[in-house]
VMD Tcl script that draws the C-alpha trace (Angstrom):
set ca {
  {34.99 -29.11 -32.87}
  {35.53 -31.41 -35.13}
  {34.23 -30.58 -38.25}
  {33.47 -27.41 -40.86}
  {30.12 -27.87 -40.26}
  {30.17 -27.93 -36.81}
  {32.60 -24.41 -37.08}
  {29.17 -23.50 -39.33}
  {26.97 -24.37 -36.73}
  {28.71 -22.63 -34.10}
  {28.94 -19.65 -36.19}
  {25.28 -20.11 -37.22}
  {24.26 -19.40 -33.91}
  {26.73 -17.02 -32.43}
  {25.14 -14.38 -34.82}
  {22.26 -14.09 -33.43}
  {24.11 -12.78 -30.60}
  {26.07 -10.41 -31.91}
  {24.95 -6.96 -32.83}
  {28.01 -5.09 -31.38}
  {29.34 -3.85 -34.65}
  {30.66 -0.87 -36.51}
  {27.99 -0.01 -39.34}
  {25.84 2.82 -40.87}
  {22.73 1.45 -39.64}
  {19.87 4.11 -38.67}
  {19.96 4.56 -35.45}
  {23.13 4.20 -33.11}
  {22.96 2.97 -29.32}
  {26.52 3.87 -27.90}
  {27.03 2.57 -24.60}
  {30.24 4.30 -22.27}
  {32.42 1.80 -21.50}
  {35.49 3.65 -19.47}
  {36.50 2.55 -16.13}
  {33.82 4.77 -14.45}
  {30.84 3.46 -16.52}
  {32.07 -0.46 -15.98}
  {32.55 0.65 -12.17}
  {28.94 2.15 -12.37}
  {27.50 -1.07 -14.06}
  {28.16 -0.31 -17.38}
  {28.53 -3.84 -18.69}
  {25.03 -5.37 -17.89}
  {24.03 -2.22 -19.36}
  {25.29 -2.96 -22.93}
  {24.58 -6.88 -22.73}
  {21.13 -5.68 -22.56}
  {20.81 -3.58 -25.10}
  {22.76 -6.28 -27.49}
  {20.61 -8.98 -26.31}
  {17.15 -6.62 -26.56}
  {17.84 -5.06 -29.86}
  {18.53 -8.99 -30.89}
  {15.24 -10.04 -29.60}
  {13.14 -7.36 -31.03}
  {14.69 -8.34 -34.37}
  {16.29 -4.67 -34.62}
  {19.68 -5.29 -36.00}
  {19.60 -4.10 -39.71}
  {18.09 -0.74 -38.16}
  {20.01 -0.83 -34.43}
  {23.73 -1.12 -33.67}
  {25.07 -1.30 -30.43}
  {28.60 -0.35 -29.59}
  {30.93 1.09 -26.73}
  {33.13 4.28 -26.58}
  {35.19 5.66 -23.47}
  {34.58 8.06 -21.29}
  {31.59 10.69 -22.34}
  {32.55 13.19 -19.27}
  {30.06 13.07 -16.76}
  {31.00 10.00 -14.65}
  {28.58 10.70 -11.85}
  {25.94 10.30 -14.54}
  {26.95 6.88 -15.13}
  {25.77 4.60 -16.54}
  {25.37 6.63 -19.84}
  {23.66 5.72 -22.83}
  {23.61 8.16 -26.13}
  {21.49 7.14 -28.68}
  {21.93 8.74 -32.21}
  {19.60 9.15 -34.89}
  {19.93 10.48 -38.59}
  {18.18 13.77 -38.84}
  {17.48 13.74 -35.35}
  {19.18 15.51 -31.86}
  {21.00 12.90 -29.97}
  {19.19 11.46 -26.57}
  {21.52 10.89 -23.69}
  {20.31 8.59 -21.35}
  {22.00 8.60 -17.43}
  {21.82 5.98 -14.27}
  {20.82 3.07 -16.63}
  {20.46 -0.17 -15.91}
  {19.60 -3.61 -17.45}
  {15.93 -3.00 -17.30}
  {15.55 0.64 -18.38}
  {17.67 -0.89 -21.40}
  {15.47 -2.73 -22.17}
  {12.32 -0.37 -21.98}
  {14.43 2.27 -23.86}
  {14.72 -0.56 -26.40}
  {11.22 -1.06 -26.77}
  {9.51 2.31 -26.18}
  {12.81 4.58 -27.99}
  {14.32 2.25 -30.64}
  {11.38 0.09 -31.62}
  {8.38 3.03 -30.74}
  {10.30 6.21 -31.76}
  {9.39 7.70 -28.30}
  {12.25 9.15 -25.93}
  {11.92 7.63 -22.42}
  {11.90 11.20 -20.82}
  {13.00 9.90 -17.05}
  {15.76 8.85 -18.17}
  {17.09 11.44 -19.99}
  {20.18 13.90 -18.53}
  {18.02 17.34 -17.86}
  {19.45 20.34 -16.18}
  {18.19 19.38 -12.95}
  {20.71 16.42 -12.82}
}
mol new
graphics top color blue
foreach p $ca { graphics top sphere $p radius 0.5 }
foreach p [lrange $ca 0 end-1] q [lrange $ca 1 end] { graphics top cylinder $p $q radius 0.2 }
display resetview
């Protein structure tokens, strides 16, 4: 780097990528991120949501972020999604594609991606 422009540049295009972020948006994608969700594939998890909420152009309404443990580790990967006015969906044994359907059925179509959802059966 050798200029303030260039630091602009840089800048200019890393935010695009980044929509991990605390916020008040409307709807809240909270990804966990303990030792047992990481272990269960956790990580790919939340780069896909991050990158899919990016690419459907769903960050003033999405954000993404991580918490610890949320208690059922043989659930994991877990995904809660919450929603103003609305109960929250908890999503189990996610992965980088159901991420991204989620994304686009749940957070862009309003419709809950039943399958994936914890039920008492699980």
């Amino acid at each position: 780097m050798k200029s303030l422009a260039e630091l602009q540049a840089i800048k200019d295009r890393m935010k695009d990528k980044i929509v991990l972020r605390e916020g008040t948006s409307d709807i809240r994608v909270v990804v966990g991120m303990a030792t047992c969700g990481i272990a269960a594939g956790a990580r790919p998890v939340l780069n896909a949501f991050v990158e899919e909420v990016n690419a459907q152009g769903l960050c003033e309404k999405v954000s993404v972020s991580q918490t610890g443990c949320i208690g059922y580790c043989r659930l994991e990967p877990i995904v809660e999604i919450h929603e103003a006015g609305k109960e929250k969906v908890t999503y189990i044994h996610m992965n980088a594609e159901k991420a991204k359907e989620v994304v686009e059925k749940h957070l862009k179509g309003g419709k809950v991606v039943a399958e994936y959802t914890v039920t008492d059966a699980n």
